[in-house]
MDAnalysis code that builds the backbone (N, CA, C; Angstrom):
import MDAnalysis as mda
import numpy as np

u = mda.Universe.empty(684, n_residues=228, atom_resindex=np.repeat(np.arange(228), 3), trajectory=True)
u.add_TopologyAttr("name", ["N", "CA", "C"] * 228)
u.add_TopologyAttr("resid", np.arange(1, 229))
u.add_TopologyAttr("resname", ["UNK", "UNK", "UNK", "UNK", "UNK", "UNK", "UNK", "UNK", "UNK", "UNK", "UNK", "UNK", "UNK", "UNK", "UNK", "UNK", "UNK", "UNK", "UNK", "UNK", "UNK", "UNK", "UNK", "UNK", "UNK", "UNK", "UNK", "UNK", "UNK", "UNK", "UNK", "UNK", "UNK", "UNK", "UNK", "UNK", "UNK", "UNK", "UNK", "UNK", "UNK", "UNK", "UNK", "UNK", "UNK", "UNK", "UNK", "UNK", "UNK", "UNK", "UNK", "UNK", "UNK", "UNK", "UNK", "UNK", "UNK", "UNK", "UNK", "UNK", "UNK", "UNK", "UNK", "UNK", "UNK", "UNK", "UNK", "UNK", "UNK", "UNK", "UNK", "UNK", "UNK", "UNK", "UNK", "UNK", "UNK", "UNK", "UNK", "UNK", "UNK", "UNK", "UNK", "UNK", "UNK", "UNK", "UNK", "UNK", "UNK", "UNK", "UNK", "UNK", "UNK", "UNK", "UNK", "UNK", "UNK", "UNK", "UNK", "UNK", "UNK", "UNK", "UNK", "UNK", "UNK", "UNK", "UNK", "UNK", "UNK", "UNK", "UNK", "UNK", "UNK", "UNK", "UNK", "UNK", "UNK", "UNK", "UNK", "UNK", "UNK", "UNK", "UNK", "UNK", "UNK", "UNK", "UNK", "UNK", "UNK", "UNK", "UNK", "UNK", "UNK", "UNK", "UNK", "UNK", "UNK", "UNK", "UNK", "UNK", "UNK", "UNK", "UNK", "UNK", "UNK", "UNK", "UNK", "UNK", "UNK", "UNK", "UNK", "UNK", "UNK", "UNK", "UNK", "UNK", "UNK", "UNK", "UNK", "UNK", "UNK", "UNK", "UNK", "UNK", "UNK", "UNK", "UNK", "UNK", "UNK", "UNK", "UNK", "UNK", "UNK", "UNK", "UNK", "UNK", "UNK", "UNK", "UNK", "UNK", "UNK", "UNK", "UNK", "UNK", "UNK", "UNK", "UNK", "UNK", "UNK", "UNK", "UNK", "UNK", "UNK", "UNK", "UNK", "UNK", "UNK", "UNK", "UNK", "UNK", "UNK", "UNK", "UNK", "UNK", "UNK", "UNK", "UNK", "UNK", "UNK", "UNK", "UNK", "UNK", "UNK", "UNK", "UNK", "UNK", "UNK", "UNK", "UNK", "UNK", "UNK", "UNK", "UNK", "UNK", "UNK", "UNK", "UNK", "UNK"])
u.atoms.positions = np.array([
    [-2.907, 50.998, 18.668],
    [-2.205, 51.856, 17.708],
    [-3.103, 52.190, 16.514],
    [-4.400, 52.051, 16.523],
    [-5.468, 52.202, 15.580],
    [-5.312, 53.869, 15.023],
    [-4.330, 54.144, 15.755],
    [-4.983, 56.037, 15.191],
    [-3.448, 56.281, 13.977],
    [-2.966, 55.144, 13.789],
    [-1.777, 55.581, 12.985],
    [-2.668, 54.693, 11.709],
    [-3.792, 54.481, 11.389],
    [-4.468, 53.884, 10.286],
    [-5.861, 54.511, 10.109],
    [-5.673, 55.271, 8.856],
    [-6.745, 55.801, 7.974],
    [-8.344, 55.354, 8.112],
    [-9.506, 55.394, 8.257],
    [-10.462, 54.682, 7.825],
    [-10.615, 53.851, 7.178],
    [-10.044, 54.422, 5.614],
    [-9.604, 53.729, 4.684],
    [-9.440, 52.654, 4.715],
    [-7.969, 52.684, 5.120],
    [-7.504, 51.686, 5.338],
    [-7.486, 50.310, 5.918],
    [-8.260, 50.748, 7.148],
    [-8.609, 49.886, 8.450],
    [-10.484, 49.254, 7.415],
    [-11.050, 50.083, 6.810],
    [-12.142, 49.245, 5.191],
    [-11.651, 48.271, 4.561],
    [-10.746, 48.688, 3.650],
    [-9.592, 48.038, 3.151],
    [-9.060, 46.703, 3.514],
    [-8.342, 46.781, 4.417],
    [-8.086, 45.589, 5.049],
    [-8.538, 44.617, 5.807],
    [-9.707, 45.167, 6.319],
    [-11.183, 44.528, 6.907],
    [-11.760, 43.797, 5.895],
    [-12.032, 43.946, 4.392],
    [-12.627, 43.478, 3.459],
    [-11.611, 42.420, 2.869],
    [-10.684, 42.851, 2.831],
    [-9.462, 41.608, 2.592],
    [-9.748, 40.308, 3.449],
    [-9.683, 40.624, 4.817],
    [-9.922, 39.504, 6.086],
    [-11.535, 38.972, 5.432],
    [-12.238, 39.547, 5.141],
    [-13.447, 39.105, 5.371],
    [-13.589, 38.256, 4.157],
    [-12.707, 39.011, 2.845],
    [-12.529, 37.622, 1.782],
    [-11.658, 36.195, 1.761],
    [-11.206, 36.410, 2.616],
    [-10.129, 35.291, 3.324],
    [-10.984, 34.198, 4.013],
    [-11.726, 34.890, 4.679],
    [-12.701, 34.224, 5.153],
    [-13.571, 33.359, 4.453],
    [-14.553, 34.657, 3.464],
    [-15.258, 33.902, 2.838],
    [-15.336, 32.608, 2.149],
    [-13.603, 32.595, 1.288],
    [-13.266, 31.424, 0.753],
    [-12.516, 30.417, 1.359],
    [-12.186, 30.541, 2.666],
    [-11.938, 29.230, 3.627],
    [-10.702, 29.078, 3.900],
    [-9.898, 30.471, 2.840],
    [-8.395, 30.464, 3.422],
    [-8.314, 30.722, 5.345],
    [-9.281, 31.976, 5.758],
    [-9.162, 32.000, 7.199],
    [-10.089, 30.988, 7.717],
    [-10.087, 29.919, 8.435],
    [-10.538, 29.389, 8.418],
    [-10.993, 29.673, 10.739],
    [-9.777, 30.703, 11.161],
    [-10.209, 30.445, 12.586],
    [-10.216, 31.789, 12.975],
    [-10.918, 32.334, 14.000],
    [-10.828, 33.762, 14.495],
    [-10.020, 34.346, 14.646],
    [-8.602, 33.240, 15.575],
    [-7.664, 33.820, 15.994],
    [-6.652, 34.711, 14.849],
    [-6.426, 33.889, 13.406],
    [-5.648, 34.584, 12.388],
    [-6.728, 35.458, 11.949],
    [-7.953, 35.204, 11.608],
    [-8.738, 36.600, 11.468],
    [-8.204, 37.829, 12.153],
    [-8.458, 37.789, 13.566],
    [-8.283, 39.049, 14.353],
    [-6.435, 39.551, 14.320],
    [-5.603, 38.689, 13.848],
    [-4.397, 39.296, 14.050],
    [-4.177, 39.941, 12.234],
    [-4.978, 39.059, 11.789],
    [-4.897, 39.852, 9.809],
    [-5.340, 41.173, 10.154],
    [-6.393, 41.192, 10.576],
    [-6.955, 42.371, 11.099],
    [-6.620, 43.744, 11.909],
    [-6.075, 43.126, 12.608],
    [-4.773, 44.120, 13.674],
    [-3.913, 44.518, 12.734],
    [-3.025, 43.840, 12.597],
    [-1.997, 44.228, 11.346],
    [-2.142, 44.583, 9.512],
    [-2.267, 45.707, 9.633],
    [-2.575, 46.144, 8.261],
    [-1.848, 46.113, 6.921],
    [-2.258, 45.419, 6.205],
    [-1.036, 45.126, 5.116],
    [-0.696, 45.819, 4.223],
    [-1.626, 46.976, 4.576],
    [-1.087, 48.239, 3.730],
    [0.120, 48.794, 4.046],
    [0.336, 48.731, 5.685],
    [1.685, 49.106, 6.491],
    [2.479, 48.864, 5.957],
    [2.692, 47.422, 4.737],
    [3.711, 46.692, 4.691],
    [3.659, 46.399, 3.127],
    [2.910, 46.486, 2.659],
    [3.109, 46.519, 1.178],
    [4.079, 47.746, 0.516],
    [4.561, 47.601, -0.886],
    [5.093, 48.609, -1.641],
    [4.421, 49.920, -2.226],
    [4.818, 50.692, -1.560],
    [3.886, 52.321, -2.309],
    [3.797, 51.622, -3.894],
    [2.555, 51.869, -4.067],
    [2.566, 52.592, -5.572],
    [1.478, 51.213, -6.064],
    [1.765, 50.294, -5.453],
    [0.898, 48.795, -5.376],
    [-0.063, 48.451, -4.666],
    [-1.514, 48.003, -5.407],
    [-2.628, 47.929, -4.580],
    [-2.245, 46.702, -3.845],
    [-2.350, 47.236, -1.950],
    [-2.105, 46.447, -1.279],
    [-3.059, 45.829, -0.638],
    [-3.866, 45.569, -0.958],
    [-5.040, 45.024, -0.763],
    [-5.673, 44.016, -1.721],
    [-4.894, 43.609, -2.775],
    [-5.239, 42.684, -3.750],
    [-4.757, 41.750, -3.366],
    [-4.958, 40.050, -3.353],
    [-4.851, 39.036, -2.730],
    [-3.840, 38.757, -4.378],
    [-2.658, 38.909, -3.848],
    [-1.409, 38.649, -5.086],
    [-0.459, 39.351, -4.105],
    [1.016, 38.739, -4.954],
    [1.858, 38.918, -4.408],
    [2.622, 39.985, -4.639],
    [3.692, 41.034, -4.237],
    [3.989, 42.071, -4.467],
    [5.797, 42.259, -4.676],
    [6.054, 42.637, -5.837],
    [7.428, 42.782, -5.752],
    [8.146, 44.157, -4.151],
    [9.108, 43.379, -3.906],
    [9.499, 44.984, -2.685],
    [10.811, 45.068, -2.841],
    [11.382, 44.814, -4.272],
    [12.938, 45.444, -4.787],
    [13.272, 44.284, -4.080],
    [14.932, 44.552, -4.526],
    [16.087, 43.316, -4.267],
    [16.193, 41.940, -4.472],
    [15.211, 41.372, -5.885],
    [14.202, 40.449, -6.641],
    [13.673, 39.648, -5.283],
    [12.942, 40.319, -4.373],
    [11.896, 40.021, -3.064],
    [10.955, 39.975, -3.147],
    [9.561, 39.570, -2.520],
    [8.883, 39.891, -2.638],
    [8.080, 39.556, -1.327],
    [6.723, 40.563, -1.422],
    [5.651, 39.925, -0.312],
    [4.830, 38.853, -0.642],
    [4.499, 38.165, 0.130],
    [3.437, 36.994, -0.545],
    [1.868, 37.403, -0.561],
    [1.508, 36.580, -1.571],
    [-0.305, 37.095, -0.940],
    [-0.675, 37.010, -0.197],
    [-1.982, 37.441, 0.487],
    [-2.679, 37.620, 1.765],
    [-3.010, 36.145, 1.710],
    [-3.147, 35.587, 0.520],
    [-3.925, 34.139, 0.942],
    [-2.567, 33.124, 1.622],
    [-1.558, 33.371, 1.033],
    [-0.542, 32.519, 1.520],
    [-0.362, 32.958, 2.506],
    [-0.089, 34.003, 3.254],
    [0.293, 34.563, 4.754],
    [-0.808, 34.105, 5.790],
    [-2.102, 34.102, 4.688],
    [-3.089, 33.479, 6.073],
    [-2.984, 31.690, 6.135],
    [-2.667, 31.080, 4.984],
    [-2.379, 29.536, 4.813],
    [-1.418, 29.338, 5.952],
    [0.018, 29.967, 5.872],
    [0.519, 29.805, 7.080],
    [0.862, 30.061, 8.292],
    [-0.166, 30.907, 8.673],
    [-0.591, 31.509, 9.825],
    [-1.801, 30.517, 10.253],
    [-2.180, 29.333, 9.460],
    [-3.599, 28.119, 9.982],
    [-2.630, 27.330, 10.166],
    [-1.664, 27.437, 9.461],
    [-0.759, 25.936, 10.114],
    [-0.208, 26.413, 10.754],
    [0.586, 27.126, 11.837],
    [1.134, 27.102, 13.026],
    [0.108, 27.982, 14.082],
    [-0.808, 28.142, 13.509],
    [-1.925, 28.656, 14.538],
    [-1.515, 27.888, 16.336],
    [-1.503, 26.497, 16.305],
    [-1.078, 26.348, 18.073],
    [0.225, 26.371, 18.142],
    [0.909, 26.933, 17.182],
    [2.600, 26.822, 17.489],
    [2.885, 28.177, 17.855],
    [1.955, 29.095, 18.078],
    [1.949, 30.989, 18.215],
    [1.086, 31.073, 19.045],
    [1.182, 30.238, 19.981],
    [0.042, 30.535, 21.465],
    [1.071, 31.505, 22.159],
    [0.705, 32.041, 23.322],
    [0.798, 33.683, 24.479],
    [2.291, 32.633, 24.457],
    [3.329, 33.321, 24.920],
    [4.475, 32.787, 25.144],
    [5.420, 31.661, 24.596],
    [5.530, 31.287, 23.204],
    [6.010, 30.768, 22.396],
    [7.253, 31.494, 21.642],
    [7.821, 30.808, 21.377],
    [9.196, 31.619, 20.265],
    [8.771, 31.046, 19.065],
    [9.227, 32.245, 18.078],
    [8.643, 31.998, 16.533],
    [9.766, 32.522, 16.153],
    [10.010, 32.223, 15.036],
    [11.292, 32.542, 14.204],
    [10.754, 32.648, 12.762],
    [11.229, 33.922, 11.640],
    [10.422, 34.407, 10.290],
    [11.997, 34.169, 9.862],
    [11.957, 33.173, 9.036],
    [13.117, 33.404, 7.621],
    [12.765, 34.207, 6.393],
    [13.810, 34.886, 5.848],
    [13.084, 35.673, 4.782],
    [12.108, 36.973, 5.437],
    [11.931, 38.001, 5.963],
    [11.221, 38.350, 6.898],
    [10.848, 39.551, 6.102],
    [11.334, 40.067, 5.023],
    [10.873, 40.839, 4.124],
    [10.970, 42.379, 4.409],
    [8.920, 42.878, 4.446],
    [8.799, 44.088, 4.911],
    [8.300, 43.650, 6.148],
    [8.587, 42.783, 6.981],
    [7.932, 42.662, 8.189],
    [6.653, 41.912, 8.733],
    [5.517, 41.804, 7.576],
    [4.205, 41.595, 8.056],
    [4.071, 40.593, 8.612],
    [4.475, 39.216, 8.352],
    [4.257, 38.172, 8.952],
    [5.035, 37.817, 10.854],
    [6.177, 38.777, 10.367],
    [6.645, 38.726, 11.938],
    [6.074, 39.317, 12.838],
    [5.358, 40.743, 12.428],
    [4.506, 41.224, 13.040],
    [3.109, 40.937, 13.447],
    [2.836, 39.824, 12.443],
    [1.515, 38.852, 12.943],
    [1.734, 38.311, 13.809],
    [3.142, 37.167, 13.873],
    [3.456, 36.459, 15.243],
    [3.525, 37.251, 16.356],
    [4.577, 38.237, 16.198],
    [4.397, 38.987, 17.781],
    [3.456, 39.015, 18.698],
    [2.099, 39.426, 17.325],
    [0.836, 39.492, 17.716],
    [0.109, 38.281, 18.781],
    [0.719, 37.111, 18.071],
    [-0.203, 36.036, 18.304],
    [0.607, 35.213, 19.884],
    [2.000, 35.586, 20.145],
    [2.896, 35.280, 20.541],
    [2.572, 36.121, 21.723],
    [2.429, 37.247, 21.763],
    [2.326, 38.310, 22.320],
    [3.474, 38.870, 23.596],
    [3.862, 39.268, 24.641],
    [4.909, 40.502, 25.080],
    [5.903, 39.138, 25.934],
    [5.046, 38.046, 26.512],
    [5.648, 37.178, 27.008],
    [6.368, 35.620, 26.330],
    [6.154, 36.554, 24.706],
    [6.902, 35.119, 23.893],
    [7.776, 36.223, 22.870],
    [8.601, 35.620, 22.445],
    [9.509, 35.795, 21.467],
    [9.479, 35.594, 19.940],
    [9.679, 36.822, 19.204],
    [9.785, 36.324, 17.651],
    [10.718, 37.229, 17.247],
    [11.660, 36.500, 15.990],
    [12.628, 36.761, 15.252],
    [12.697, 36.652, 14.080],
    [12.950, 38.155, 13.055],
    [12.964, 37.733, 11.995],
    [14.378, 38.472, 11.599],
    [14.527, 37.404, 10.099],
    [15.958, 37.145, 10.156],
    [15.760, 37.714, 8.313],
    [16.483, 38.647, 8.273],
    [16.404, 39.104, 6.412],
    [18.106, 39.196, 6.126],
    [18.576, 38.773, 5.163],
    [20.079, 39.071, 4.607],
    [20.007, 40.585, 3.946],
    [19.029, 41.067, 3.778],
    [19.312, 42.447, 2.804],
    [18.967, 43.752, 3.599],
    [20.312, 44.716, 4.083],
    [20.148, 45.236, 4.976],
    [18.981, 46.644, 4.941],
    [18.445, 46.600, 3.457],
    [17.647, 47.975, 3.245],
    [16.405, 47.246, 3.530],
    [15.814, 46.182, 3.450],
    [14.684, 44.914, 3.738],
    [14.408, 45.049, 5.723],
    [15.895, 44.928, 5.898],
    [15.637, 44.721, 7.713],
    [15.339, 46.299, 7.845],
    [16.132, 47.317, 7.071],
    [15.815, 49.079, 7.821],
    [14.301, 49.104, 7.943],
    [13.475, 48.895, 6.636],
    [12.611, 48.509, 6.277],
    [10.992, 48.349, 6.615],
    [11.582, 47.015, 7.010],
    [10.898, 46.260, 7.926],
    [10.735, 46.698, 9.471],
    [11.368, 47.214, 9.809],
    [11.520, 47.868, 11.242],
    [10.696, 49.141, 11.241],
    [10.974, 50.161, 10.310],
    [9.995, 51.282, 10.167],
    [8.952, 51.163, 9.448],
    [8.337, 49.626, 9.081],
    [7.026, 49.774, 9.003],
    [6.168, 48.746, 10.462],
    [6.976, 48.190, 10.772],
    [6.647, 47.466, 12.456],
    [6.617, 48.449, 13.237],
    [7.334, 49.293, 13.171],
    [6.843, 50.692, 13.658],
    [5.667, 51.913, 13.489],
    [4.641, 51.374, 12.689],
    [3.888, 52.351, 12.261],
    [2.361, 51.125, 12.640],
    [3.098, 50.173, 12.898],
    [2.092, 48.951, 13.238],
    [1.751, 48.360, 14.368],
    [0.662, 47.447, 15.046],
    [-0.317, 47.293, 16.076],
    [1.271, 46.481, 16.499],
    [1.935, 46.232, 16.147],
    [3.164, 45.608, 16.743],
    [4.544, 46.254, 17.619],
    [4.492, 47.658, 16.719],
    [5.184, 48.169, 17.180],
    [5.886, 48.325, 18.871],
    [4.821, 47.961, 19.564],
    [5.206, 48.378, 21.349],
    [6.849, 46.884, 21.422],
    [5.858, 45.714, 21.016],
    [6.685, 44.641, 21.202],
    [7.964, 44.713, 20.560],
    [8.350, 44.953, 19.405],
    [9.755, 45.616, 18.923],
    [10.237, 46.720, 19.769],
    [10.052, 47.245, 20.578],
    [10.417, 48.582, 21.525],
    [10.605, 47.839, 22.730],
    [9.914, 46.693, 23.401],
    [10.169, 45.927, 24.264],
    [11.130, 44.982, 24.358],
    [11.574, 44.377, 22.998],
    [12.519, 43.168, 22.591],
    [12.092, 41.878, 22.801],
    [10.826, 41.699, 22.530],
    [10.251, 40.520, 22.532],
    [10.302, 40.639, 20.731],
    [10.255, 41.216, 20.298],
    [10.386, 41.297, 18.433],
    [11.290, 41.391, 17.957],
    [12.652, 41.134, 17.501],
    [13.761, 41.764, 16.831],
    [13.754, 41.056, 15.214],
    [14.565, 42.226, 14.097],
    [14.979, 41.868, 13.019],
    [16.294, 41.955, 13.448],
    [16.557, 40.614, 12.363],
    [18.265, 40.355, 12.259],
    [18.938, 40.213, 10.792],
    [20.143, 40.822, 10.778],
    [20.511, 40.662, 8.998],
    [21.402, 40.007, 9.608],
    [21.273, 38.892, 8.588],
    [21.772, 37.725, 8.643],
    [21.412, 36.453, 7.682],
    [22.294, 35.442, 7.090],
    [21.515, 34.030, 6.280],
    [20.398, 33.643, 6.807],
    [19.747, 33.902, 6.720],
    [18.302, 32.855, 7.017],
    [18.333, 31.665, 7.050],
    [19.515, 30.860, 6.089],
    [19.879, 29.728, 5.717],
    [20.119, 28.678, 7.525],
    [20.794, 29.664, 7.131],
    [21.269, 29.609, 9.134],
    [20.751, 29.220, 10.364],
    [19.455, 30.384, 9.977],
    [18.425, 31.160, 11.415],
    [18.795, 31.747, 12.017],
    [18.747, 31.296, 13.407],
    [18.895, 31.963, 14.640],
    [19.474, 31.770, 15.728],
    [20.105, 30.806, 16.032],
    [20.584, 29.942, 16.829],
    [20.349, 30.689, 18.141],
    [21.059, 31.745, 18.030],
    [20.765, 32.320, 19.722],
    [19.716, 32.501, 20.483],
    [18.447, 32.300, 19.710],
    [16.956, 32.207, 20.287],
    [16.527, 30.855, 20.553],
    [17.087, 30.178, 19.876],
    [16.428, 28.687, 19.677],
    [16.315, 28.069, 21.002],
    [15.125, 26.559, 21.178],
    [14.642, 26.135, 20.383],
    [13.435, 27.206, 19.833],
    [12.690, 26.816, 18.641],
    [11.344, 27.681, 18.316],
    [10.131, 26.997, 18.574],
    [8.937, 27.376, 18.718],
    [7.956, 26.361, 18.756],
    [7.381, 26.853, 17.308],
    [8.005, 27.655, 16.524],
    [7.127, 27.867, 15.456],
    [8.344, 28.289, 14.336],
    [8.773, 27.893, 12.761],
    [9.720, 28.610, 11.642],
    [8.510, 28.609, 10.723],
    [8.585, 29.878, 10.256],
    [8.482, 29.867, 8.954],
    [9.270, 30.472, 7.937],
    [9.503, 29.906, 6.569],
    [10.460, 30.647, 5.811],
    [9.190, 31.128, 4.721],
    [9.859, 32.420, 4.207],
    [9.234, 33.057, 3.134],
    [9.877, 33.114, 1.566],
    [10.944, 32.184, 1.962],
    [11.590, 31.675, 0.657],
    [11.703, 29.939, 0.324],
    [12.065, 29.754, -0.964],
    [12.144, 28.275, -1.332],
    [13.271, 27.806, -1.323],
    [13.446, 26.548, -0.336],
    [14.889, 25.804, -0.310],
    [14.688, 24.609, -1.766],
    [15.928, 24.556, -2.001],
    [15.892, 23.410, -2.782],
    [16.103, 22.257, -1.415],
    [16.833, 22.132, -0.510],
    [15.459, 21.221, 0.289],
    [16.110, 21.684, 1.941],
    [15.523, 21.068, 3.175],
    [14.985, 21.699, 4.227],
    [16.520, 21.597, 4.381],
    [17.030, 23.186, 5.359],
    [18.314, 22.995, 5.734],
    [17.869, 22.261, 7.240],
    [19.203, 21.544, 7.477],
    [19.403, 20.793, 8.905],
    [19.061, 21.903, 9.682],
    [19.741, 23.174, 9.818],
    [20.314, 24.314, 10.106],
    [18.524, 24.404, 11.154],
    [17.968, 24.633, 10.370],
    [16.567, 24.935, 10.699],
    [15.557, 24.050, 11.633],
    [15.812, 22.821, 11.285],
    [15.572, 21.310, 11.769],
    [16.078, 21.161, 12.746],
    [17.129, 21.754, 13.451],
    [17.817, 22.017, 14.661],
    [17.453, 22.588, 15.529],
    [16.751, 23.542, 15.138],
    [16.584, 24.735, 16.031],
    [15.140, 24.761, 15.947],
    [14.110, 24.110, 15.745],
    [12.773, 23.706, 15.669],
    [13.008, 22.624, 17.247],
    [11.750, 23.150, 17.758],
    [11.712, 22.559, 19.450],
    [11.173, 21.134, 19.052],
    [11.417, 20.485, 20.091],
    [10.353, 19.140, 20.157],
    [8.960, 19.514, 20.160],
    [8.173, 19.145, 19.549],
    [6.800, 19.215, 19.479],
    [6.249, 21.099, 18.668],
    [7.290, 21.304, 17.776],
    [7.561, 22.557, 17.351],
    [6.479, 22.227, 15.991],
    [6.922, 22.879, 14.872],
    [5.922, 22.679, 13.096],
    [6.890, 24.282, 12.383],
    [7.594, 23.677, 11.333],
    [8.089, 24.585, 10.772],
    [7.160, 24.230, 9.690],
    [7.194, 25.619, 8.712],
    [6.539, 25.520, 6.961],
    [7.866, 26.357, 6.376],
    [7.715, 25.863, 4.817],
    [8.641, 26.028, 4.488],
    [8.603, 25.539, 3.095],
    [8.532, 26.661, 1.853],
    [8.413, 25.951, 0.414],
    [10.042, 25.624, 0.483],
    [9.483, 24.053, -0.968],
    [10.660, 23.436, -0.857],
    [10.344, 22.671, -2.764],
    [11.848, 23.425, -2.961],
    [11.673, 22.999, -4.598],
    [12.647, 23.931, -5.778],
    [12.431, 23.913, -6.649],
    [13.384, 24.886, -7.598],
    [12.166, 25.094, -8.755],
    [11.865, 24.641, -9.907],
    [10.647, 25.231, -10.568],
    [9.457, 25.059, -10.110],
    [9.381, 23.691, -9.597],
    [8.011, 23.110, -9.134],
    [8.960, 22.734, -7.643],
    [7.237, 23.730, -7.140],
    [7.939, 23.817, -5.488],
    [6.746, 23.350, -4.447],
    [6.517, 22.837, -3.248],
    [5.458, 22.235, -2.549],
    [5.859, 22.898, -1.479],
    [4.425, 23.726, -0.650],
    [4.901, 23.943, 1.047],
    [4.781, 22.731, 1.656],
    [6.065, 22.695, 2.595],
    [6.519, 21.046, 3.355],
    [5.558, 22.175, 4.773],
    [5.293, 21.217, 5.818],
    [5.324, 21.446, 6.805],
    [5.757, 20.518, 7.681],
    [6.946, 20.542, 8.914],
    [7.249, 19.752, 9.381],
    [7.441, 20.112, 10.815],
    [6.841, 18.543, 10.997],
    [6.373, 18.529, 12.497],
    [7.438, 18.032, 13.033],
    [8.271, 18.355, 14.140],
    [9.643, 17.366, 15.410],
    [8.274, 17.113, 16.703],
    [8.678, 15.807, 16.349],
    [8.101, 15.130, 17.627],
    [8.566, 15.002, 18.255],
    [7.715, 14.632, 19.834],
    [8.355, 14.876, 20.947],
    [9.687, 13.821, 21.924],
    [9.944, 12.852, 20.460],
    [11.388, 12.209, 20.726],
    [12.542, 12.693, 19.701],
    [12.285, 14.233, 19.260],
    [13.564, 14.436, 18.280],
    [12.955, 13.686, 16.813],
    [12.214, 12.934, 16.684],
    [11.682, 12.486, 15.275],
    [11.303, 13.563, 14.419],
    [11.223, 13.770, 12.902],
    [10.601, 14.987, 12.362],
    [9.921, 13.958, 11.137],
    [8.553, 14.692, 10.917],
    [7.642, 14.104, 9.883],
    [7.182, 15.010, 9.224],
    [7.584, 15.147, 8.140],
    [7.472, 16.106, 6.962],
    [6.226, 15.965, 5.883],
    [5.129, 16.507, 5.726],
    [4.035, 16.579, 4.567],
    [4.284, 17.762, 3.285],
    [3.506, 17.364, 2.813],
    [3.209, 18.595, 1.193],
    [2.265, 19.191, 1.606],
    [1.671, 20.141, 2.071],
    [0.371, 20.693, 2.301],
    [-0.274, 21.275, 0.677],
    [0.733, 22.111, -0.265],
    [0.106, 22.266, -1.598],
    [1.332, 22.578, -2.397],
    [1.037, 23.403, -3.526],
    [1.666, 23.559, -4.653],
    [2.144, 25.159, -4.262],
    [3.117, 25.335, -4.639],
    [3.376, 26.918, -4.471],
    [4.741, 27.464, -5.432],
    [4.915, 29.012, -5.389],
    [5.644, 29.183, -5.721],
    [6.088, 30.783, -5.306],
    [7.324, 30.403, -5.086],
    [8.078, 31.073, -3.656],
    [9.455, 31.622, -4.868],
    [10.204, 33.183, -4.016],
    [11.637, 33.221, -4.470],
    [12.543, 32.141, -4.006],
    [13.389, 32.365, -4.748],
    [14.873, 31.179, -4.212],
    [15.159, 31.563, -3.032],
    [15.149, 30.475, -1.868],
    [15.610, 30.394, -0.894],
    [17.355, 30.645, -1.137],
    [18.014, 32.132, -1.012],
    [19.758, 32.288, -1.185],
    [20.488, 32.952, -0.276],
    [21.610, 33.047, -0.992],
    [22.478, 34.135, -0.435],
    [22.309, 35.361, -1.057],
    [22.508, 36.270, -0.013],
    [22.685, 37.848, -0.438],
    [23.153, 38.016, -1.928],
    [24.207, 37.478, -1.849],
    [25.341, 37.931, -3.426],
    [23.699, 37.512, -4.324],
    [23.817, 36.009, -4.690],
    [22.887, 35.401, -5.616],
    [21.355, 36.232, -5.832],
    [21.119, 36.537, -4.734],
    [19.408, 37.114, -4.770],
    [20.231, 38.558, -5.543],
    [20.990, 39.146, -5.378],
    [20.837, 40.409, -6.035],
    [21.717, 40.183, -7.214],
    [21.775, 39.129, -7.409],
    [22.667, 39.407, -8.982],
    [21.468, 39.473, -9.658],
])
C-alpha cells in the first residue's frame, strides 16, 4: 500500500525509526520494519508535527503516545505478536498501534481494538484504511470495537498479547482473564505517579507482574468521565 504515502512522508517516518533506533528504544528489526510499514503520520492529528517523538492530543481529552512509548511496547510483546497470535489494543485511539499488531500478527492471527468513543473508533478505521494494514481490516482478522476497554473483549479471548493505552488505577481482573496462559499484557498502572506493569500468566494460570519504568498515561475510564 506504499503508493497511498508521499515521499515525504515515507523520509519522515523512516528518520523517526532510524532515531528509535539510534537511541536503543528499537532495539530489534522486527518492530523496526513494522514502525516502518505503518506510518504515523496516517495516524497522528492534522495540524501536529507527527513525526516528533512526543505525544499528541486527538480530542475527547485522548491522546496518541510517543513513538518512543509505542516502540517500548511493541519490544515487550515482540514474541507475544508472532504470525498467528491474538492481540487485543485497549484504548485503541487513532488506530496505530493496532495496526502495528495486525502487522506483526499478520492475516492468520487476530487483533482487536477496543475504543469507548465512537468518533475515535470512526476514526481509527479510516485511517487503518489509508494504511499498510488496511487489507487485514477488510479481511476481519482486524476489527475496532466501541466498547469499555475496562472490560475488553471477551468474545476473542484468550490473547497471547493486551496492551492498554490508558492508566488503570490498578490491573482490572477483567483483562487478567482474558490474557492466555503463557500470554504478557502491558499496561500503565497508577493515578499521578504511574509505572508500566507488564504481566506475564504462566503456563499454570499464575500471573507475575513487574514495573518496567515510569510513565505517564490518560486515565484509564469511562466514556461519561473521559469527556467531562
Amino acid at each position: 500500500m506504499e503508493h497511498f504515502r508521499s515521499r515525504g512522508s515515507v523520509d519522515k517516518n523512516k528518520a523517526l525509526v532510524e532515531h528509535l533506533q539510534y537511541y536503543g528504544i528499537i532495539k530489534s528489526g522486527k518492530v523496526a520494519e513494522v514502525m516502518d510499514v505503518i506510518d504515523r503520520g496516517e495516524f497522528a492529528p492534522s495540524g501536529y508535527p507527527a513525526y516528533d517523538d512526543s505525544p499528541m492530543p486527538i480530542g475527547y481529552n485522548a491522546t496518541i503516545s510517543a513513538p518512543h512509548m509505542h516502540a517500548t511496547c511493541l519490544q515487550l510483546l515482540e514474541e507475544h505478536l508472532q504470525p498467528g497470535m491474538r492481540a487485543l489494543d485497549v484504548g485503541s485511539g487513532t488506530g496505530y498501534l493496532t495496526a502495528c499488531f495486525a502487522i506483526m500478527v499478520g492475516a492468520q492471527g487476530l487483533v482487536v481494538g477496543v475504543e469507548h468513543i465512537p468518533q475515535l473508533v470512526a476514526l481509527s478505521i479510516e485511517n487503518i484504511n489509508k494504511s499498510s494494514a488496511a487489507a487485514f481490516l477488510k479481511e476481519g482478522s482486524l476489527s475496532i470495537k466501541l466498547a469499555d476497554g475496562q472490560l475488553g473483549w471477551p468474545e476473542s479471548a484468550p490473547y497471547d498479547a493486551i496492551h492498554v493505552g490508558a492508566a488503570a488505577r490498578e490491573i482490572p481482573q477483567s483483562l487478567i482473564d482474558q490474557l492466555k496462559p503463557g500470554g504478557r499484557m502491558v499496561i500503565p498502572v497508577g493515578d499521578f505517579f504511574q509505572d508500566l506493569k507488564v504481566v506475564d500468566k504462566n503456563l499454570d494460570g499464575s500471573v507475575s507482574i513487574r514495573s518496567e519504568m515510569s510513565v505517564r498515561y490518560v486515565p484509564l475510564t469511562s466514556r461519561e468521565a473521559q469527556l467531562s
